[in-house]
Structures are given as structure tokens and as C-alpha cells.
PAZAPA-4460 file (N, C-alpha, C; in steps of 0.05 Angstrom, whole numbers, plus 32768, in hexadecimal, padded with zeros to 4 digits):
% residues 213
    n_x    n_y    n_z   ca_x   ca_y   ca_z    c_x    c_y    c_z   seq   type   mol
   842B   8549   8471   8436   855A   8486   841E   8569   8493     1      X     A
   8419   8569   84B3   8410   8573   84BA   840F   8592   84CB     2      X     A
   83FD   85A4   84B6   840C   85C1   84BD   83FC   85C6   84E1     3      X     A
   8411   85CE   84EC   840A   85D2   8510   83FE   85F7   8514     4      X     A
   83EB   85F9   851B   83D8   8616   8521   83D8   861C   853E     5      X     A
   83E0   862B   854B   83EA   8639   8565   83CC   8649   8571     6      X     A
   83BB   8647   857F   83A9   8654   857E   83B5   866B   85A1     7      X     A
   83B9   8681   85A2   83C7   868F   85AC   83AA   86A6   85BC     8      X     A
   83A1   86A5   85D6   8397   86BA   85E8   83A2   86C9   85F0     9      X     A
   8393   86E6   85E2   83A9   86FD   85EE   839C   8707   85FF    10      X     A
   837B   870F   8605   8368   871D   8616   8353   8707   8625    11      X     A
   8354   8710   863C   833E   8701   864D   8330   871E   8658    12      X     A
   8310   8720   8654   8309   872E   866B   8302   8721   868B    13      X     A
   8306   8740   8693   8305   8734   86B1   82EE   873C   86C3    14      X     A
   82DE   8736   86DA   82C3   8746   86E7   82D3   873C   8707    15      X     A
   82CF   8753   8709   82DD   8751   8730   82C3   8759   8740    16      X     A
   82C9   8740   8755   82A8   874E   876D   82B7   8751   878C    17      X     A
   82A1   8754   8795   82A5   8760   87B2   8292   8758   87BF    18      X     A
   8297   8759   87E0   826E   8767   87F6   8277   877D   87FC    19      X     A
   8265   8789   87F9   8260   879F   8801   8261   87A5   8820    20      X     A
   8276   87BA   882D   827B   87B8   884A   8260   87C3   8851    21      X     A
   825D   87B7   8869   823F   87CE   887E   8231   87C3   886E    22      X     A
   822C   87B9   8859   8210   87B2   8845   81F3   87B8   8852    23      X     A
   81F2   87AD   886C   81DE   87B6   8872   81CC   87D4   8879    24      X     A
   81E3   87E6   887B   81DB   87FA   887F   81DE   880E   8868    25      X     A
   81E3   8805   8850   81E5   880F   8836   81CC   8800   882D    26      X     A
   81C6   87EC   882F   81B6   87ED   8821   8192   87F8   882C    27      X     A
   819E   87F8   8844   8184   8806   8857   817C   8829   8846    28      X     A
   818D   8834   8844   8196   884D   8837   8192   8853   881D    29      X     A
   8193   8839   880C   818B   883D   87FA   8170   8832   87EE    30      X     A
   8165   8827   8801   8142   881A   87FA   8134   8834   8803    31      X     A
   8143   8845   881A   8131   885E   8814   8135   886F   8805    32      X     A
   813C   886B   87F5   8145   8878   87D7   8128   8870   87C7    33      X     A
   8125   8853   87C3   8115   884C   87B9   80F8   884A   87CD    34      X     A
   80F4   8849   87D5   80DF   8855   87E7   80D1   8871   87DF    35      X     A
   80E2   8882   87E6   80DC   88A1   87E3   80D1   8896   87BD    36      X     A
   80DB   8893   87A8   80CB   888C   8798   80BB   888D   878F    37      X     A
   80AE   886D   879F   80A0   885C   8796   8086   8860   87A4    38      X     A
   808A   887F   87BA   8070   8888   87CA   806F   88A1   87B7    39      X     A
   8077   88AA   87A1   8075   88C5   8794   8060   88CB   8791    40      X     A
   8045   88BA   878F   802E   88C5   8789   8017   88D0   87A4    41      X     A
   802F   88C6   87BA   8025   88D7   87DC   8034   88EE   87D7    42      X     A
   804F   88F2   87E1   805C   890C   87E6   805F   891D   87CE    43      X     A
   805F   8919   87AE   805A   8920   879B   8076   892A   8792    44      X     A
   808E   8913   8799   809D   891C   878F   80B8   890D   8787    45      X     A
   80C2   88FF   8770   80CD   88F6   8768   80E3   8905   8749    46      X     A
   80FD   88F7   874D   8118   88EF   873A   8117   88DD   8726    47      X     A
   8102   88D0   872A   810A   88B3   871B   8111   88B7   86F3    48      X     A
   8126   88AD   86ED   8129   88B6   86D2   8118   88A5   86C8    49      X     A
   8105   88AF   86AD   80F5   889A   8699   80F7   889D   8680    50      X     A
   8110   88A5   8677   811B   88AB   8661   8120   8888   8659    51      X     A
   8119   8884   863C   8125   886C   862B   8136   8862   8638    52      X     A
   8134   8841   8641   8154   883C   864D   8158   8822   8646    53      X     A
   816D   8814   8640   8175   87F6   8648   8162   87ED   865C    54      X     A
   8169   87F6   8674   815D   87E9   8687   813E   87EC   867F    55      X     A
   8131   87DB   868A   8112   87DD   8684   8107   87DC   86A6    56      X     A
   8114   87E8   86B5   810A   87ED   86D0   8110   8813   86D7    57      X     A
   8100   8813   86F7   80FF   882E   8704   811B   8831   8704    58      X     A
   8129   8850   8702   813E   8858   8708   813D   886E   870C    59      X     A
   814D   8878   8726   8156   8890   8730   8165   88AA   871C    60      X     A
   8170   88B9   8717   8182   88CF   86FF   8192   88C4   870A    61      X     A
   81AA   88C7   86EF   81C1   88BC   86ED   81D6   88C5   86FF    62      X     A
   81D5   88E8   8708   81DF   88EF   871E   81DB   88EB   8738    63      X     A
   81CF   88D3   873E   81C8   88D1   8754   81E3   88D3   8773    64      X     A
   81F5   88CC   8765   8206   88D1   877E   8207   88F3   8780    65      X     A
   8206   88F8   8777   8206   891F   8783   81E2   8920   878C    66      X     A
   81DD   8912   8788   81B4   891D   8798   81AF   890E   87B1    67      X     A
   81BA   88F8   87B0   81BA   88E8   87C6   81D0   88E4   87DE    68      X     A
   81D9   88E7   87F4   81EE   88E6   8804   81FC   88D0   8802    69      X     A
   81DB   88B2   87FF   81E6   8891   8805   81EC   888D   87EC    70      X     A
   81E5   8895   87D8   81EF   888C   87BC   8215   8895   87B8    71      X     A
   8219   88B2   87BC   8235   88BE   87C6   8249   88AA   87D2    72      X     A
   8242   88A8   87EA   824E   889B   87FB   8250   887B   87F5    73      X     A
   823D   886B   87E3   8235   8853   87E1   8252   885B   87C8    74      X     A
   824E   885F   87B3   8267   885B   879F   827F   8865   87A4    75      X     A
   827B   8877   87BB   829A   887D   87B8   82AB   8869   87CC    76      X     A
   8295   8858   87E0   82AE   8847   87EF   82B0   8831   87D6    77      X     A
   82A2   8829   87C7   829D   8810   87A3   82B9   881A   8797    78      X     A
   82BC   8838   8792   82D1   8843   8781   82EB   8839   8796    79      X     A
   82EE   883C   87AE   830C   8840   87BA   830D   8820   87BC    80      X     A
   8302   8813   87C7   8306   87F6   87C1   830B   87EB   879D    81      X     A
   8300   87F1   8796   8309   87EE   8772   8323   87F9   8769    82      X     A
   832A   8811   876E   8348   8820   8771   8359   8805   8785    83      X     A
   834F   8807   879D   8369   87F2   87A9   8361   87D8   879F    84      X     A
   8357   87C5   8792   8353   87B4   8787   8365   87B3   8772    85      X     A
   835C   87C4   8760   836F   87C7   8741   8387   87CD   8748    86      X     A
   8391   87D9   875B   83B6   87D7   8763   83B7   87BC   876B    87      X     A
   83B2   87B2   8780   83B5   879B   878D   83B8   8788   876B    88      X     A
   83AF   8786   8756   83A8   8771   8749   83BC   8778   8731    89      X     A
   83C8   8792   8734   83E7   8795   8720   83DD   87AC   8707    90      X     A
   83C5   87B6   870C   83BB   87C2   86FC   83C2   87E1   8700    91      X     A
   83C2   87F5   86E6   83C5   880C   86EB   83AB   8819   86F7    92      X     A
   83B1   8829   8707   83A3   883D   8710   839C   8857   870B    93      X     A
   8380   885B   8701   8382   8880   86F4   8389   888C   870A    94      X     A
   838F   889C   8704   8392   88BB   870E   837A   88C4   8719    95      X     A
   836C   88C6   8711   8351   88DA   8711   8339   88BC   8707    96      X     A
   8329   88B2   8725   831B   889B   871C   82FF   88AD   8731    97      X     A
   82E6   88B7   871E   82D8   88B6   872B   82B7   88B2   8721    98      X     A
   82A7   88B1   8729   828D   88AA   871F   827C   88BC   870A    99      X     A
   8275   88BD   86F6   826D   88CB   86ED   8254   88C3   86E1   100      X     A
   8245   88AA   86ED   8228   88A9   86F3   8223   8895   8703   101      X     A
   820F   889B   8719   8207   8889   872E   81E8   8888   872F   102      X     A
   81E2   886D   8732   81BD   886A   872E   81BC   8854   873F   103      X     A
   819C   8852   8748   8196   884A   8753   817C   8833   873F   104      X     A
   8177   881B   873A   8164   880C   8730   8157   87FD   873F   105      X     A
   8141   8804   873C   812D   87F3   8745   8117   87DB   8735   106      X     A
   811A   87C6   8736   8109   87B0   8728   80F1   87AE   872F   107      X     A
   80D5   87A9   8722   80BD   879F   8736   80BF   8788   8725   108      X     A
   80A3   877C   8726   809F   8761   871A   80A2   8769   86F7   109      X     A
   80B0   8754   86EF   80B1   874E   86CC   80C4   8764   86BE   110      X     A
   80CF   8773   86D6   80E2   8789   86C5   8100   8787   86CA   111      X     A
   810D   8784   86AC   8125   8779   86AB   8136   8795   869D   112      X     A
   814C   878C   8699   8165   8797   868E   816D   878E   8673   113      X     A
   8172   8796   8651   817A   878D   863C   8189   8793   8638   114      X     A
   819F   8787   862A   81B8   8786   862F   81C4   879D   8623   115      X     A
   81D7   87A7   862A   81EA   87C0   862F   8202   87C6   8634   116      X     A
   820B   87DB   8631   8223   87E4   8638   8224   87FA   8647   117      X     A
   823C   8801   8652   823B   881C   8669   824F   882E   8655   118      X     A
   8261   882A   8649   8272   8840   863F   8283   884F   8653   119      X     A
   8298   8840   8665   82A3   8853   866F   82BD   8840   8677   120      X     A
   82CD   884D   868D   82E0   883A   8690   82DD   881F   86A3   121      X     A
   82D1   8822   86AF   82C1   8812   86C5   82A8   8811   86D1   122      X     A
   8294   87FA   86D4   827D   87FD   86E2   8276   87E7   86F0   123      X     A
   826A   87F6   8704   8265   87E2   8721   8243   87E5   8721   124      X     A
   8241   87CC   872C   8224   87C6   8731   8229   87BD   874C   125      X     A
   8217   87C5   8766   8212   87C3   8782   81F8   87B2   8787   126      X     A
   81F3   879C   8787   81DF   878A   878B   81D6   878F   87A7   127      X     A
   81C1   87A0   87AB   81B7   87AF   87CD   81A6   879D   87CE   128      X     A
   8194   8789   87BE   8177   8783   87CA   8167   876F   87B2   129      X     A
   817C   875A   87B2   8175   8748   879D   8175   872A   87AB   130      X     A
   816F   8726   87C1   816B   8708   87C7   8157   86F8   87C5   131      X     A
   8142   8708   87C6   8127   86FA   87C0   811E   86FF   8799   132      X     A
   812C   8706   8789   812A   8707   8772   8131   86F1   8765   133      X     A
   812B   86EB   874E   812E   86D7   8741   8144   86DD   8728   134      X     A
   8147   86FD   8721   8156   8704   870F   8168   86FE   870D   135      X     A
   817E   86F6   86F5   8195   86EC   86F0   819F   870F   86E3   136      X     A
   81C0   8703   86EA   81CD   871F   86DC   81E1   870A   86C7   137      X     A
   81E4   8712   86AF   81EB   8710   8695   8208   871D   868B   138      X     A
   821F   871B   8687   822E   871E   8671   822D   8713   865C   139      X     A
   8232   8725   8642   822E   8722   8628   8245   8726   8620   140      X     A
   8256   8714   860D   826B   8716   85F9   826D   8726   85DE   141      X     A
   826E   8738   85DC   8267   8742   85BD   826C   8728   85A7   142      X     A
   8268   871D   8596   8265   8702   8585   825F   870F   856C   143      X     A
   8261   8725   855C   8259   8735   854A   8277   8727   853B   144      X     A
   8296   872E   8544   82A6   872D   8530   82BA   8718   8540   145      X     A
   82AB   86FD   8542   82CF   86ED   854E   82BD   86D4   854A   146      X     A
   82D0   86BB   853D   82C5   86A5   8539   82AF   8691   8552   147      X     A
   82A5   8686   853F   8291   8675   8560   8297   8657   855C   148      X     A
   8297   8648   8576   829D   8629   856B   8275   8623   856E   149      X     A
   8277   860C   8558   8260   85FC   8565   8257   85F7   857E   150      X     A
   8237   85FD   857E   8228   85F4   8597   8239   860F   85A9   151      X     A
   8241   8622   85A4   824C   862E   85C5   823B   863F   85CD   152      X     A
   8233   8641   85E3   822A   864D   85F5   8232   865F   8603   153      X     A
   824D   8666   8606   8262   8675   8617   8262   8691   8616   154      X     A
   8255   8695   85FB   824E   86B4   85F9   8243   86C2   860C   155      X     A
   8230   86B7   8623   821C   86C2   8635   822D   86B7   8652   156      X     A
   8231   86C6   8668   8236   86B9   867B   8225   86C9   868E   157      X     A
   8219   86AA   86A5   8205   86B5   86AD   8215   86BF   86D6   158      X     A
   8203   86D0   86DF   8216   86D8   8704   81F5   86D9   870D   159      X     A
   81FD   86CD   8724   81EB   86C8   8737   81F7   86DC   874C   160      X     A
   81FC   86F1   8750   8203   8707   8769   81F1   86FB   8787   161      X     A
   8206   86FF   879E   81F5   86FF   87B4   81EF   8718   87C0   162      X     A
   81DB   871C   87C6   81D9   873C   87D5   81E7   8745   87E7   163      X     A
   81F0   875B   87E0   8208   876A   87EB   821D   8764   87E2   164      X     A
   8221   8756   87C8   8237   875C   87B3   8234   8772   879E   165      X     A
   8251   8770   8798   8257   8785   8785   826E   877C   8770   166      X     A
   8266   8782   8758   8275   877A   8743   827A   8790   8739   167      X     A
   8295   8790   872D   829C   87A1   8715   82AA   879D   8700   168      X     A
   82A8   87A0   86E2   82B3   879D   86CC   82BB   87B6   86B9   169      X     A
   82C9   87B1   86A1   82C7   87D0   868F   82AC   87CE   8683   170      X     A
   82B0   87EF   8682   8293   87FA   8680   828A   87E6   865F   171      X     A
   82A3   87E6   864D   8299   87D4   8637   828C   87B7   8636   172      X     A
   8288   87B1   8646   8280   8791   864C   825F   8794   8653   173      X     A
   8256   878A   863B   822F   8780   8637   8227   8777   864F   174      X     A
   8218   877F   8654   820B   8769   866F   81EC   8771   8669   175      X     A
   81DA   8765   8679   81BA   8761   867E   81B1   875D   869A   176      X     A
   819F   8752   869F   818F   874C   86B4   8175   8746   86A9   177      X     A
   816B   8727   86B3   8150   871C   86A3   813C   8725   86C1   178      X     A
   8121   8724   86B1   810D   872A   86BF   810B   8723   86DF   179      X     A
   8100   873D   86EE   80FB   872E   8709   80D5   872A   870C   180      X     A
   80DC   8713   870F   80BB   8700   870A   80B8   86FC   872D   181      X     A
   80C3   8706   873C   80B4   8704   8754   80A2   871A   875C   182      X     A
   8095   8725   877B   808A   873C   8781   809E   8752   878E   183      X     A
   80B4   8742   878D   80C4   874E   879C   80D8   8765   878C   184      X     A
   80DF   8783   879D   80EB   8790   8790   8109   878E   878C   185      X     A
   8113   8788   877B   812F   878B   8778   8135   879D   876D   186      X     A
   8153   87A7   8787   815B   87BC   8786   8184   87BB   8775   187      X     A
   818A   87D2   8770   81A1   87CC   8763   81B0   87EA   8761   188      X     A
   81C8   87E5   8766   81D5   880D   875C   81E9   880B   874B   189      X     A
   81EF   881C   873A   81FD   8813   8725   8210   882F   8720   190      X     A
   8226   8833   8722   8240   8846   871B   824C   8841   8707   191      X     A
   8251   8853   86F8   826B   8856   86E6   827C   8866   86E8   192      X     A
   8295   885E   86E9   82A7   886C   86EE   82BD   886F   86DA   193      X     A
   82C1   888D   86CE   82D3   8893   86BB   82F4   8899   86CF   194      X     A
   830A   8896   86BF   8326   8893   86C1   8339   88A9   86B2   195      X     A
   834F   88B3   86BD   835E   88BE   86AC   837F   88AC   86B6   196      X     A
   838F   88A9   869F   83AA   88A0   86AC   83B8   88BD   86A3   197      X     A
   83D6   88B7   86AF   83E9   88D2   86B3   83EE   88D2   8697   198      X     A
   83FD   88E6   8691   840D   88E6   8677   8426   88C9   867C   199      X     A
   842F   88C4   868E   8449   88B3   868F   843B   8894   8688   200      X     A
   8421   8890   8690   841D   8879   8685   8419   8873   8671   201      X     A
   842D   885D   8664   8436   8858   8643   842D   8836   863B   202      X     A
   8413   8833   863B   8412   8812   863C   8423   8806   8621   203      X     A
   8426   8818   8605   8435   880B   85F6   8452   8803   85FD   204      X     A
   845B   880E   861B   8473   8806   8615   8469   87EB   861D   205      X     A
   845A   87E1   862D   8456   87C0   8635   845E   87B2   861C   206      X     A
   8469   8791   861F   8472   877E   860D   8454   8776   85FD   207      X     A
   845B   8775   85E6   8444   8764   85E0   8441   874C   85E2   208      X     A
   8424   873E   85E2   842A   8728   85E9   8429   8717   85CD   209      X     A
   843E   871D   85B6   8438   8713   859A   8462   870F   859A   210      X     A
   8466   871D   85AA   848E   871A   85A5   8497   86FB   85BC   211      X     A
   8480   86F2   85C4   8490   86D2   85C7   8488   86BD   85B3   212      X     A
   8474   86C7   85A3   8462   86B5   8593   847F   86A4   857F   213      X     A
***
């Protein structure tokens, strides 16, 4: 007798992208972000955080949308498109969806990103100035506690972004970025955005998906 095994998917994650509207004039806005910078040792005066980080490139403080106008304005049209996105796609909507850190990254040659997490409910990455780079961007599967088949590879998935896209995923989802080995600067802005739902939203009442099994 042959006993029959049901193998049953309950979770898929998901990464939603976008272009960025006007791109060009956001991202004009925000290379003088990085500019002002990357001349700090003329005007004598720089933000840039150099505190320990994942990333292993230049970055702006994490508050950057309150110091900057184009950083402000750059996530909050990212946030209202992500809000009408996630209705449009059947998803609940917080209440209260807003940024609670915005940066700006800058790459030179050989400086990458190791892999990480954001910790929040959502995070968007704004690809302003990555066409002449060679860098790949990375999702990572956590693989610590769930079976693996032979030979797989699937753990890593690799995105080639075009400039003036924008992706976003939950803030729990690993990602990276491998070295940029050209001369060229690549640029990048990166939000997280925390959520509250109402009291009336009750996801336990949803079906599970284990009562058709």
C-alpha cells in the first residue's frame, strides 16, 4: 500500500515595484544631497552617518526626510502610491502608515551592502542613480529552520532594478547589494515605514487556510 503525502503552501512572500514619477527631477534633488557631501572637506560641512552599519557605503542620518525637503517629499509621494497599491491588491490598510526612517546611500567603488533586515512594517528602496553600476540587489530566504531539497539554489534571488525604480517589501525580508566595482557613484534612498491597524481589524477572524485540507 502506498501511503499518499499532500505537500500544502500556505505563505508566499511578495516584493512589489514601481518608476518613480518625474524621476528625473527627484533624482536631480537628490544627487545634490550627495554632492553637498562628498564636497565636505570645501564647505566644511556634513550629516553623513558613520556609525557601524550593514551597509558598507556613505549614508546620510536616518532622519533624513525631516533635514532634507527632496528626501520628504521623495517618500511621501513612495508612501501614497504604496497605500493605493496595497488597497488596489485586497490588502488591509493601516491607519496611521508613515516613515519613520529615511536615508539616503551612496556607493563608490568596491562598497557594498551585507545582508540585513529593516525591522518594520514595510521598506522601500528608490533606485535614483544606478545604471552605470554593476551592483546586483539580493533577497535572502531565512534557511536557518525549513527543509532544503538538493542542489537548491532558490534561497538567494537575484533583481536587476532599472533606474528610477522602486521596490518595496516587509521590512522582515533579508536583502543585500554586492559590490559596485565601477567608478561610478551609485546612488539609492531607502524608507521604512511603520503601520498601525484600527482596533476593528480582526485577521483571526479570516478562514484558515488548514479547514479545506
Amino acid at each position: 500500500m502506498q501511503l499518499e503525502v499532500n505537500k500544502h503552501d500556505i505563505f508566499t512572500d511578495s516584493v512589489w515595484s514601481f518608476m518613480m514619477p518625474d524621476h528625473e527631477h527627484w533624482k536631480k534633488q537628490l544627487e545634490d544631497i550627495v554632492t553637498v557631501e562628498k564636497n565636505k572637506d570645501i564647505h566644511k560641512f556634513s550629516i553623513e552617518n558613520k556609525e557601524d552599519k550593514p551597509v558598507q557605503a556613505h549614508r546620510t542620518p536616518w532622519d533624513s526626510h525631516c533635514r532634507y525637503f527632496a528626501a520628504f517629499e521623495t517618500q511621501n509621494i513612495i508612501k501614497n502610491i504604496i497605500i493605493q497599491s496595497i488597497r488596489n491588491d485586497g490588502w488591509e490598510v493601516p491607519t496611521r502608515m508613515n516613515a519613520m526612517n529615511c536615508w539616503v546611500n551612496w556607493y563608490e567603488k568596491n562598497q557594498y551592502a551585507n545582508v540585513h533586515i529593516h525591522n518594520c512594517l514595510l521598506s522601500a528602496v528608490y533606485f535614483v542613480k544606478v545604471e552605470n553600476s554593476p551592483s546586483e540587489f539580493f533577497f535572502h530566504r531565512d534557511d536557518r529552520f525549513r527543509l532544503r531539497k538538493e542542489n537548491e539554489d532558490s534561497n538567494i534571488k537575484m533583481v536587476t532594478p532599472k533606474e528610477g525604480s522602486v521596490l518595496f517589501f516587509t521590512g522582515c525580508q533579508s536583502h543585500s547589494v554586492s559590490a559596485n566595482t565601477s567608478d561610478e557613484t551609485r546612488i539609492t534612498m531607502a524608507v521604512n515605514f511603520n503601520g498601525e491597524y484600527s482596533s476593528e481589524f480582526k485577521p483571526i477572524d479570516n478562514p484558515s487556510p488548514f479547514e479545506k485540507l
